[in-house]
N, C-alpha and C positions, 0 to 999 in steps of 0.2 A: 504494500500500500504506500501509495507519495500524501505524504501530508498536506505537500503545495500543492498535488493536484484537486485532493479532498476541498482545500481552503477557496480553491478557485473556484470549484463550483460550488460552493455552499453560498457565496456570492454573488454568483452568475444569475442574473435576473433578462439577461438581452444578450442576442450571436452576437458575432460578430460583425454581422451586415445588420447589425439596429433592429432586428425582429425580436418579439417577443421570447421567452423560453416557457414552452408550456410545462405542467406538471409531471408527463409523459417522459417528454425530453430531460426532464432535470434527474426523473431517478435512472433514467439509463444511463444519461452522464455519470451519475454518482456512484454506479456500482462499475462504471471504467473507472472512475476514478481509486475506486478500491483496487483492482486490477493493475492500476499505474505501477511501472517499472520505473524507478525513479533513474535509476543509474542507465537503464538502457531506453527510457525514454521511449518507450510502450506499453501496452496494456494488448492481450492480445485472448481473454475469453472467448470462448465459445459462443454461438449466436444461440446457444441451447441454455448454456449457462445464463450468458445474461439473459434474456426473457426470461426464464423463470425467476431468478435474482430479480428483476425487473416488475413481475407480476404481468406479465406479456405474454401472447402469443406468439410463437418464434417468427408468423409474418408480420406480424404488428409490429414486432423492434425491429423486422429488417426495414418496415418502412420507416420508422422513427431514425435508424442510424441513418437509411439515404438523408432524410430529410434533414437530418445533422450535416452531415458531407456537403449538402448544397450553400449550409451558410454560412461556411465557413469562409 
Protein backbone atom coordinates (compact mmCIF):
# COMPACT_ATOMS: atom_id res chain seq x y z
CA UNK A 1 0.00 0.00 0.00
CA UNK A 2 1.46 3.87 -0.92
CA UNK A 3 0.22 6.04 1.68
CA UNK A 4 0.67 9.08 -0.86
CA UNK A 5 -1.34 7.35 -3.15
CA UNK A 6 -4.03 6.52 -0.33
CA UNK A 7 -3.76 10.55 0.70
CA UNK A 8 -4.36 11.41 -2.83
CA UNK A 9 -7.28 10.18 -3.38
CA UNK A 10 -8.95 10.42 -0.18
CA UNK A 11 -8.75 14.14 -1.50
CA UNK A 12 -9.43 13.69 -4.81
CA UNK A 13 -12.83 15.32 -5.26
CA UNK A 14 -12.39 16.30 -9.44
CA UNK A 15 -9.84 14.30 -12.64
CA UNK A 16 -7.90 15.73 -13.90
CA UNK A 17 -9.71 17.21 -16.86
CA UNK A 18 -12.12 19.21 -14.11
CA UNK A 19 -14.89 16.53 -14.16
CA UNK A 20 -16.40 15.53 -11.27
CA UNK A 21 -15.36 12.17 -9.29
CA UNK A 22 -18.32 10.14 -8.69
CA UNK A 23 -18.62 7.61 -5.78
CA UNK A 24 -18.15 4.79 -8.12
CA UNK A 25 -14.91 6.06 -9.39
CA UNK A 26 -13.49 7.05 -5.93
CA UNK A 27 -13.77 3.42 -4.28
CA UNK A 28 -12.14 1.83 -7.31
CA UNK A 29 -9.56 4.47 -7.02
CA UNK A 30 -9.20 3.61 -3.52
CA UNK A 31 -8.62 0.01 -3.49
CA UNK A 32 -5.79 0.89 -6.53
CA UNK A 33 -4.63 2.93 -4.32
CA UNK A 34 -4.40 0.05 -1.74
CA UNK A 35 -2.67 -1.96 -4.42
CA UNK A 36 -0.01 1.18 -5.13
CA UNK A 37 3.42 -0.06 -5.54
CA UNK A 38 5.16 2.61 -4.03
CA UNK A 39 8.64 1.89 -5.08
CA UNK A 40 7.66 0.54 -8.50
CA UNK A 41 5.08 2.87 -9.18
CA UNK A 42 2.17 0.58 -9.83
CA UNK A 43 -0.74 -1.16 -8.70
CA UNK A 44 -1.42 -3.94 -10.81
CA UNK A 45 -4.96 -6.12 -9.33
CA UNK A 46 -6.87 -8.17 -10.86
CA UNK A 47 -10.07 -6.73 -12.67
CA UNK A 48 -11.79 -9.76 -10.55
CA UNK A 49 -10.04 -8.56 -7.41
CA UNK A 50 -10.97 -5.14 -7.60
CA UNK A 51 -14.76 -5.22 -8.59
CA UNK A 52 -15.26 -7.33 -5.88
CA UNK A 53 -12.97 -5.19 -3.46
CA UNK A 54 -14.97 -2.45 -5.21
CA UNK A 55 -18.53 -3.87 -4.69
CA UNK A 56 -18.66 -4.13 -8.72
CA UNK A 57 -19.44 -6.16 -11.21
CA UNK A 58 -16.40 -7.12 -13.12
CA UNK A 59 -18.15 -5.18 -16.37
CA UNK A 60 -19.02 -2.33 -14.30
CA UNK A 61 -15.28 -1.50 -13.13
CA UNK A 62 -14.12 -2.34 -16.40
CA UNK A 63 -16.27 0.50 -17.43
CA UNK A 64 -15.56 2.61 -14.50
CA UNK A 65 -11.50 2.01 -15.13
CA UNK A 66 -12.14 3.08 -19.17
CA UNK A 67 -13.89 5.99 -17.99
CA UNK A 68 -10.93 6.77 -15.42
CA UNK A 69 -8.21 6.20 -18.45
CA UNK A 70 -10.22 9.00 -20.54
CA UNK A 71 -9.73 11.75 -17.97
CA UNK A 72 -6.85 11.43 -17.34
Amino acid sequence: MSHAASRYVKHLVKAPDGSRITPTEKAVLSQLADDHNEVLGVAWPSMKDLARRSCLSDRRCRKVIARLELSE
